[in-house]
PyMOL commands that place a pseudoatom at each C-alpha (Angstrom):
pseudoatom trace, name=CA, resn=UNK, resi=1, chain=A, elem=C, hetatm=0, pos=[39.221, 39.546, 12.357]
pseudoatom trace, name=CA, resn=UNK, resi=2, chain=A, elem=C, hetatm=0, pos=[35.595, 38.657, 13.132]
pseudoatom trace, name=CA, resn=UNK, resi=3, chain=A, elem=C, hetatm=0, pos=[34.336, 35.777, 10.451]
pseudoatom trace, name=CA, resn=UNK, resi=4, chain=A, elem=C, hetatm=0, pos=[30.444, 34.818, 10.661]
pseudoatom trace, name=CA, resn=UNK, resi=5, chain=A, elem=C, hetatm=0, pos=[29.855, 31.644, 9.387]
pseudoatom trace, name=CA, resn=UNK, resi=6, chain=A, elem=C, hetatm=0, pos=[25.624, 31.775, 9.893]
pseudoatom trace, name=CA, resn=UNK, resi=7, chain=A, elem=C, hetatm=0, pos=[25.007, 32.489, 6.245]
pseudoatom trace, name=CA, resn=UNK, resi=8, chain=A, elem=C, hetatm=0, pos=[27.327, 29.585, 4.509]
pseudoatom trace, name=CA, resn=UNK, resi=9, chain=A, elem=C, hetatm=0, pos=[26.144, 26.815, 7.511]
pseudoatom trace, name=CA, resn=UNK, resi=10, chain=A, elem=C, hetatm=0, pos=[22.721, 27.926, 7.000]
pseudoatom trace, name=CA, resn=UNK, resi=11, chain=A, elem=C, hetatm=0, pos=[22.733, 27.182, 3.031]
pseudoatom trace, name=CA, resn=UNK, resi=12, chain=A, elem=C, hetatm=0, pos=[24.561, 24.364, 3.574]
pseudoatom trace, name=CA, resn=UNK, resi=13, chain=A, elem=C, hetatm=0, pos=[21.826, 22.738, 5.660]
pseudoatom trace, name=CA, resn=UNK, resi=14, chain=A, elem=C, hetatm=0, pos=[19.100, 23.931, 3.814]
pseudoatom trace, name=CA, resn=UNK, resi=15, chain=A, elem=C, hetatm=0, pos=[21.087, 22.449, 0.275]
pseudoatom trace, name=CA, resn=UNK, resi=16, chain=A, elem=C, hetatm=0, pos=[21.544, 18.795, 2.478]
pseudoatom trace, name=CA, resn=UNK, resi=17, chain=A, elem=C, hetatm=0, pos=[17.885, 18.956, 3.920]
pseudoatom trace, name=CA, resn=UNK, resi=18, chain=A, elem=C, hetatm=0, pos=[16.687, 19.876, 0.167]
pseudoatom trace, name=CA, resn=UNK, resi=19, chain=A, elem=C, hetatm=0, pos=[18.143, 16.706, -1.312]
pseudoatom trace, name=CA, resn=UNK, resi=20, chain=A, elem=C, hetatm=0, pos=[17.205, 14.445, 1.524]
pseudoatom trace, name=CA, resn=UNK, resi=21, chain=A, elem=C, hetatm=0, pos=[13.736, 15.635, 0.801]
pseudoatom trace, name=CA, resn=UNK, resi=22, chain=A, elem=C, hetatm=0, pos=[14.525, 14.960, -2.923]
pseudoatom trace, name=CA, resn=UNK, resi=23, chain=A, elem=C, hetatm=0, pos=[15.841, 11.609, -2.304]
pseudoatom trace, name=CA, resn=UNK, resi=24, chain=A, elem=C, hetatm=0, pos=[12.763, 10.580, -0.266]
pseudoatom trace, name=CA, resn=UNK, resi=25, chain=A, elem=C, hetatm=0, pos=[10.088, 11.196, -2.749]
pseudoatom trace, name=CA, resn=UNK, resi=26, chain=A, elem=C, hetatm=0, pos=[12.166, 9.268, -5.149]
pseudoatom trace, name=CA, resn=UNK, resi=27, chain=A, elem=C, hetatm=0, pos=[9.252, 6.702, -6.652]
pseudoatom trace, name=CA, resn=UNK, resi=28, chain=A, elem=C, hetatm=0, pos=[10.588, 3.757, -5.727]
pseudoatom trace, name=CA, resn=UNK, resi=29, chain=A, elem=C, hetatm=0, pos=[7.481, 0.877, -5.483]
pseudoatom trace, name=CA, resn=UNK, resi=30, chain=A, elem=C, hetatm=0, pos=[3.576, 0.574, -6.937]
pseudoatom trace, name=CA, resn=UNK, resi=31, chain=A, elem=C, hetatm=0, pos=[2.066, 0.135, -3.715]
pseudoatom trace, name=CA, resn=UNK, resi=32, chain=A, elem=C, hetatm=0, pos=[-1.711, -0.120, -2.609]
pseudoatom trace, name=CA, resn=UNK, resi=33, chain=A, elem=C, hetatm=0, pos=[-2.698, -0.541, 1.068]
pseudoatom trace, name=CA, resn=UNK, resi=34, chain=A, elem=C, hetatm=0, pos=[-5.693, -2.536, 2.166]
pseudoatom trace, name=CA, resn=UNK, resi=35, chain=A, elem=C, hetatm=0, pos=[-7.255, -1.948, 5.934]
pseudoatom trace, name=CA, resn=UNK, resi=36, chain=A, elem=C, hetatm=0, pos=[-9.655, -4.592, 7.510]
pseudoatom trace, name=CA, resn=UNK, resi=37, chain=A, elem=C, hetatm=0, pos=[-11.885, -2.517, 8.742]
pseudoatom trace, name=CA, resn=UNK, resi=38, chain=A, elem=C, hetatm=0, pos=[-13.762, -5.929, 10.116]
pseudoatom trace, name=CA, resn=UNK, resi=39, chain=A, elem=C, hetatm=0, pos=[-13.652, -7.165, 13.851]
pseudoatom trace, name=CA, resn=UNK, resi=40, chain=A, elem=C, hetatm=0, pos=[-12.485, -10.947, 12.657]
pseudoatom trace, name=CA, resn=UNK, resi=41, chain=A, elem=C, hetatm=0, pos=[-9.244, -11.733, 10.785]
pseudoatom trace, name=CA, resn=UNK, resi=42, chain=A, elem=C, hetatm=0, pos=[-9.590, -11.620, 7.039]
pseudoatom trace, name=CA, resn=UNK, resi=43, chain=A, elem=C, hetatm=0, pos=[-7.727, -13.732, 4.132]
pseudoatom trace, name=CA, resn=UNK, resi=44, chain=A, elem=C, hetatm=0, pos=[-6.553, -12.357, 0.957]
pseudoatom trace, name=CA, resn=UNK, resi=45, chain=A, elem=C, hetatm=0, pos=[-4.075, -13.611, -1.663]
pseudoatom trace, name=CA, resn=UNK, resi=46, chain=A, elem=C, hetatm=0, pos=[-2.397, -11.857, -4.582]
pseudoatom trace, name=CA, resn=UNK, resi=47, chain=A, elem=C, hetatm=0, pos=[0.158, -12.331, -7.673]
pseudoatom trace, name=CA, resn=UNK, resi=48, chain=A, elem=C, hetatm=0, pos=[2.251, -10.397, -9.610]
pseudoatom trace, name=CA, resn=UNK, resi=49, chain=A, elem=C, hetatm=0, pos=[2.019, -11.586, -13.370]
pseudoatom trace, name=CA, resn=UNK, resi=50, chain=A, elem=C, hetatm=0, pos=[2.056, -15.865, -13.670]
pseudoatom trace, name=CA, resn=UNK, resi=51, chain=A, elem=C, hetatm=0, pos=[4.248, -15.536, -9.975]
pseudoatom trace, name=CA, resn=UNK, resi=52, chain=A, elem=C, hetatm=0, pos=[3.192, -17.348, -7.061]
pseudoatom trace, name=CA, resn=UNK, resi=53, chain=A, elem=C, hetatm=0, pos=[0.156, -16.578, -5.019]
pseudoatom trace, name=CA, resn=UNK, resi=54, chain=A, elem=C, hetatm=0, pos=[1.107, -15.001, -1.788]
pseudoatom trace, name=CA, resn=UNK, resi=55, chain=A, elem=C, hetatm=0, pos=[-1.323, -15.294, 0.994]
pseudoatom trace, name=CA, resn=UNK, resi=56, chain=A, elem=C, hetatm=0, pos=[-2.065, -12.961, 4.149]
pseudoatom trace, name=CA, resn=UNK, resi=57, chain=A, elem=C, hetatm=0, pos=[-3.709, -13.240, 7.403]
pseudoatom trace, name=CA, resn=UNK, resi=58, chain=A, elem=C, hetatm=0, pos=[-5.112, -9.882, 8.523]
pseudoatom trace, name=CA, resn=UNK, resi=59, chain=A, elem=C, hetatm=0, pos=[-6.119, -9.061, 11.671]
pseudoatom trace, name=CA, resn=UNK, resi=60, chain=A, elem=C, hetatm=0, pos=[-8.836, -6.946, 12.811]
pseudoatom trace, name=CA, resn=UNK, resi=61, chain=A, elem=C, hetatm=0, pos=[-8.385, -3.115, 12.350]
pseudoatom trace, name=CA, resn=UNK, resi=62, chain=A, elem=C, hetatm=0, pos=[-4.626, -3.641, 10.750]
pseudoatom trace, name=CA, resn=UNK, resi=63, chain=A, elem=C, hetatm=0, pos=[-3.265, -2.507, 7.174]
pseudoatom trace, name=CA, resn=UNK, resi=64, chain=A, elem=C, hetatm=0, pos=[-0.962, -3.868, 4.696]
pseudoatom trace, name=CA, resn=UNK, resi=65, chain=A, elem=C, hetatm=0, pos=[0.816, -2.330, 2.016]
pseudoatom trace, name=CA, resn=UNK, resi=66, chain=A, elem=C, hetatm=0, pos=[1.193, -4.985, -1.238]
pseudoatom trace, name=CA, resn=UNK, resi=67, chain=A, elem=C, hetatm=0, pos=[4.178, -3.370, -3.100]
pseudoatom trace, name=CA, resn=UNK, resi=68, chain=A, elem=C, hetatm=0, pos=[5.972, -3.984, -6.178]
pseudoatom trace, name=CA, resn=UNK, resi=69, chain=A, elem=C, hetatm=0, pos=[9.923, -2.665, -6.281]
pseudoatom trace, name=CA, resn=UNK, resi=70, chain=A, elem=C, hetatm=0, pos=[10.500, -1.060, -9.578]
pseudoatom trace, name=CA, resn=UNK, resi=71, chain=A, elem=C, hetatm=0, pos=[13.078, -2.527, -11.249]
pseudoatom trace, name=CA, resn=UNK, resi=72, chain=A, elem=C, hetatm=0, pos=[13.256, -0.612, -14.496]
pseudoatom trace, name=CA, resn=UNK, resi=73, chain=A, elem=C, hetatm=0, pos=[13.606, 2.929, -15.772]
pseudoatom trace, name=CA, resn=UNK, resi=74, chain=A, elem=C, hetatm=0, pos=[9.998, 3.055, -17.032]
pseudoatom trace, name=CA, resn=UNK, resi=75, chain=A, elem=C, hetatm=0, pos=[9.069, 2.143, -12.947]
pseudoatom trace, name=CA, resn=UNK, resi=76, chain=A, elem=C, hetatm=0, pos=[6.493, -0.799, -14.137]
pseudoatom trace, name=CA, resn=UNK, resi=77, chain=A, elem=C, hetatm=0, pos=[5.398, -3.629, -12.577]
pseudoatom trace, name=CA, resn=UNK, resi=78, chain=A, elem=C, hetatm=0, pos=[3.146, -6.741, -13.912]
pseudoatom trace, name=CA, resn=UNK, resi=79, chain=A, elem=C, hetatm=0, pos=[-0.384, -6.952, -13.773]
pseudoatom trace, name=CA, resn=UNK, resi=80, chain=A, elem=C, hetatm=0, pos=[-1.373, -7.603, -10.464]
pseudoatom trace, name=CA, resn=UNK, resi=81, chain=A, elem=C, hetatm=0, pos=[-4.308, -10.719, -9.401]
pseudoatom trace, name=CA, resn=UNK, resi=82, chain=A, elem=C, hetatm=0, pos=[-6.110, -10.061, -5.831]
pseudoatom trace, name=CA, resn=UNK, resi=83, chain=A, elem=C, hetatm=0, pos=[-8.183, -12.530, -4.327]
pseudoatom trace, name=CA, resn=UNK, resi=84, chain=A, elem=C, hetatm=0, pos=[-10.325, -12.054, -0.956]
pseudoatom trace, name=CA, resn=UNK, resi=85, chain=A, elem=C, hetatm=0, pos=[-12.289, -14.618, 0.411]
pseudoatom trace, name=CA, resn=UNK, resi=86, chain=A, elem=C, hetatm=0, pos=[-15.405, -12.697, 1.442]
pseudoatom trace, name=CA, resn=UNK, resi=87, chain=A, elem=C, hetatm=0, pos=[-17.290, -15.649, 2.990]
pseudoatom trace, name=CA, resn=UNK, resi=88, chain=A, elem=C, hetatm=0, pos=[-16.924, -15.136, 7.176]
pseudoatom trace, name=CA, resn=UNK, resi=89, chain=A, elem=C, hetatm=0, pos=[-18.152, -18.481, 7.782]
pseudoatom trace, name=CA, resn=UNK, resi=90, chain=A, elem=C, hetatm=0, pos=[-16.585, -21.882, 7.899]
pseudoatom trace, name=CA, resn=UNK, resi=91, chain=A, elem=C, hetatm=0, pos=[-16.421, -21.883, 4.238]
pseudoatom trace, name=CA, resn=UNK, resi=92, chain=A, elem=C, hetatm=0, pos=[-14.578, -19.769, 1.626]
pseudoatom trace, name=CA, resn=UNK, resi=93, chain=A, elem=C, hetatm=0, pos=[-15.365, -17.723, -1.584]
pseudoatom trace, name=CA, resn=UNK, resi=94, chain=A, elem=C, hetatm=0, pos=[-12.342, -16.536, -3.450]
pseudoatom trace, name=CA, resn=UNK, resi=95, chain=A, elem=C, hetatm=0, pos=[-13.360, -13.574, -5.215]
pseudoatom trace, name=CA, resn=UNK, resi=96, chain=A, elem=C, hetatm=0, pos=[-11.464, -11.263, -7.616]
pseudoatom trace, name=CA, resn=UNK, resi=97, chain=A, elem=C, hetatm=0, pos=[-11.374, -7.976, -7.418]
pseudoatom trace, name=CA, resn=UNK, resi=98, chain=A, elem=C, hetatm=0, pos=[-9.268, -5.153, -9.183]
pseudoatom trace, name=CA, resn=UNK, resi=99, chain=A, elem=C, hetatm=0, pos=[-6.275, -2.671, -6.982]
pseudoatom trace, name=CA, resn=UNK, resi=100, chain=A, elem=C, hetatm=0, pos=[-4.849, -0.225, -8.483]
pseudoatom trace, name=CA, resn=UNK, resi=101, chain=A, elem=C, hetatm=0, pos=[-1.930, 0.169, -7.585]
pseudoatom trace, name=CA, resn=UNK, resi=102, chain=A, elem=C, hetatm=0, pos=[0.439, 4.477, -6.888]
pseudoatom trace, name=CA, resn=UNK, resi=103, chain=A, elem=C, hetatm=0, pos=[3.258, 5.156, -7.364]
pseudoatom trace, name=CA, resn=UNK, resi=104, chain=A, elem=C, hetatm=0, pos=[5.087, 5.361, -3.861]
pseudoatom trace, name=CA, resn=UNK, resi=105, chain=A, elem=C, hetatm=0, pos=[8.519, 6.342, -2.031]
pseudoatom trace, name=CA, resn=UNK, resi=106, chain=A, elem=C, hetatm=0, pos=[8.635, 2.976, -0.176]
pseudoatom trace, name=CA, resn=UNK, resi=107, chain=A, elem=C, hetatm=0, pos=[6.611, -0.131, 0.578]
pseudoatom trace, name=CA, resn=UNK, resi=108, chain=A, elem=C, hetatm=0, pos=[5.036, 0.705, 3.921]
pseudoatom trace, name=CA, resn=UNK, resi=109, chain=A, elem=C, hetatm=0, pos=[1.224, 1.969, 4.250]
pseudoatom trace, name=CA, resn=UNK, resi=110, chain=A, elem=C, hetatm=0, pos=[2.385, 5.584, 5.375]
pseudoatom trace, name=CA, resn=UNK, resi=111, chain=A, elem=C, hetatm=0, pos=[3.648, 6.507, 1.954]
pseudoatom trace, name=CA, resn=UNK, resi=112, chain=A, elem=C, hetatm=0, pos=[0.944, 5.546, 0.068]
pseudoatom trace, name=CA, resn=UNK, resi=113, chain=A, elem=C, hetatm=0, pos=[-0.831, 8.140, -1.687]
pseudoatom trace, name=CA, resn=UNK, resi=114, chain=A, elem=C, hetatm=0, pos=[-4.842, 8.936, -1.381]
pseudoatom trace, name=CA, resn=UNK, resi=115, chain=A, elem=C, hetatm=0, pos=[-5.678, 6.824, -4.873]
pseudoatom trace, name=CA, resn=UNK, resi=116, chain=A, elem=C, hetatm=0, pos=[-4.167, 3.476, -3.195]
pseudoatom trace, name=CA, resn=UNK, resi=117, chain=A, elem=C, hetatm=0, pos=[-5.625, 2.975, -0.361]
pseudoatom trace, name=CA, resn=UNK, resi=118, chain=A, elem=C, hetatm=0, pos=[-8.899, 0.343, -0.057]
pseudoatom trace, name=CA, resn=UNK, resi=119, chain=A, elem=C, hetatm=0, pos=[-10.995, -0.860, 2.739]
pseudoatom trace, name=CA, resn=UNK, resi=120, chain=A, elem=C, hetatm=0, pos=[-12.120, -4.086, 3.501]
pseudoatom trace, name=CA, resn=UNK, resi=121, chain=A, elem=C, hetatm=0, pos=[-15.709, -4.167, 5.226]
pseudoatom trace, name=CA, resn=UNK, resi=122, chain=A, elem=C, hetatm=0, pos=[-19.117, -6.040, 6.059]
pseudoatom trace, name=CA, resn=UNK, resi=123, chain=A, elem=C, hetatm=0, pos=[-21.367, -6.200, 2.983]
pseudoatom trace, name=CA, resn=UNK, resi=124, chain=A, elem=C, hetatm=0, pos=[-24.468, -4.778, 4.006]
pseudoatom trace, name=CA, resn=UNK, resi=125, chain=A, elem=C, hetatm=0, pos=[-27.094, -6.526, 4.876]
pseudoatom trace, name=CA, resn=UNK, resi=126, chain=A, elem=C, hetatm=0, pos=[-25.528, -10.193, 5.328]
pseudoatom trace, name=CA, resn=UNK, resi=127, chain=A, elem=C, hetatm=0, pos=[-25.712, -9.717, 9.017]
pseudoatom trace, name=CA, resn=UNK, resi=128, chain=A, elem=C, hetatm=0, pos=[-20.908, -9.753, 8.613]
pseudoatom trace, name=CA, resn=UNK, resi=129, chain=A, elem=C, hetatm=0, pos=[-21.171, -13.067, 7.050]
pseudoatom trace, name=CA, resn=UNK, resi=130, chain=A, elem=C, hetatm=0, pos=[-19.273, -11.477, 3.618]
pseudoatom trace, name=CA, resn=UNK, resi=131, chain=A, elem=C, hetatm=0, pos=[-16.840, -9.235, 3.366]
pseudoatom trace, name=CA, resn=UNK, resi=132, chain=A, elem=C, hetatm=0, pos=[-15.494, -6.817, 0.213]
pseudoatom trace, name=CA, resn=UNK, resi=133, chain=A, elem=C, hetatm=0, pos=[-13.439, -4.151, -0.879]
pseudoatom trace, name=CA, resn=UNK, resi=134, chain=A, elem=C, hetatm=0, pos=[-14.046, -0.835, -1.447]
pseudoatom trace, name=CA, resn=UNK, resi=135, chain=A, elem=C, hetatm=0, pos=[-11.918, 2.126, -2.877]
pseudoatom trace, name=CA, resn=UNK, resi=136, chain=A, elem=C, hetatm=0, pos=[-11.408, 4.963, -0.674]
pseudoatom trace, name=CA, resn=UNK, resi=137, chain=A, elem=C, hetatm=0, pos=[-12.733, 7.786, -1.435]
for i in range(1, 137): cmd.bond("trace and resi %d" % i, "trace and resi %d" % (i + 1))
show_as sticks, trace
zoom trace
């Protein structure tokens, strides 16, 4: 007796590749992802809620993701505070600006959706001595 076994291997892949897929997308973080778009290392810092201030070194033409891990059903996190200093010379000028934060699969740069992503540039016309952030479009 011939048995073919194509038909019951083939939905059995397609079921396990259906709820990796499933599992993947699983919202997970509230991630945005800034890129210095600058040729000099930038500073930033940031808070979630009254926590502590975290700071970052960025280099030139990197990314980094700031990500919350949800920790509730409602997939919330607190407010978030983000500081760059946008002065490029010897001094410093902490200035506050507002990230919105997606929702996101993980807390890596790759899997952050279009509305989370900013860029950090050269004001115009300050021949790169400030810096600032703008949403992508």
């Amino acid at each position: 007796m011939r048995v073919w076994w194509g038909a019951p291997i083939a939905a059995a892949m397609l079921l396990a590749v259906g709820s990796t897929t499933a599992a993947a997308q699983e919202k997970t973080h509230g991630c945005a992802c800034l890129h210095n778009d600058t040729a000099a290392t930038i500073n930033f810092r940031y808070k979630w809620g009254e926590g502590q201030w975290h700071s970052v070194k960025l280099q030139p033409r990197f990314e980094d993701a700031i990500c919350w891990k949800y920790d509730n059903a409602q997939k919330s996190s607190p407010n978030l505070t983000f500081q760059l200093d946008v002065d490029m010379t010897k001094g410093s000028a902490w200035t506050t600006y507002a990230i919105s934060r997606v929702q996101t699969a993980g807390a890596q740069c790759s899997v952050v959706g279009k509305g989370g992503h900013y860029d950090i540039s050269y004001r115009p016309n300050t021949n790169n001595a400030f810096i600032q952030v703008m949403h992508r479009p």
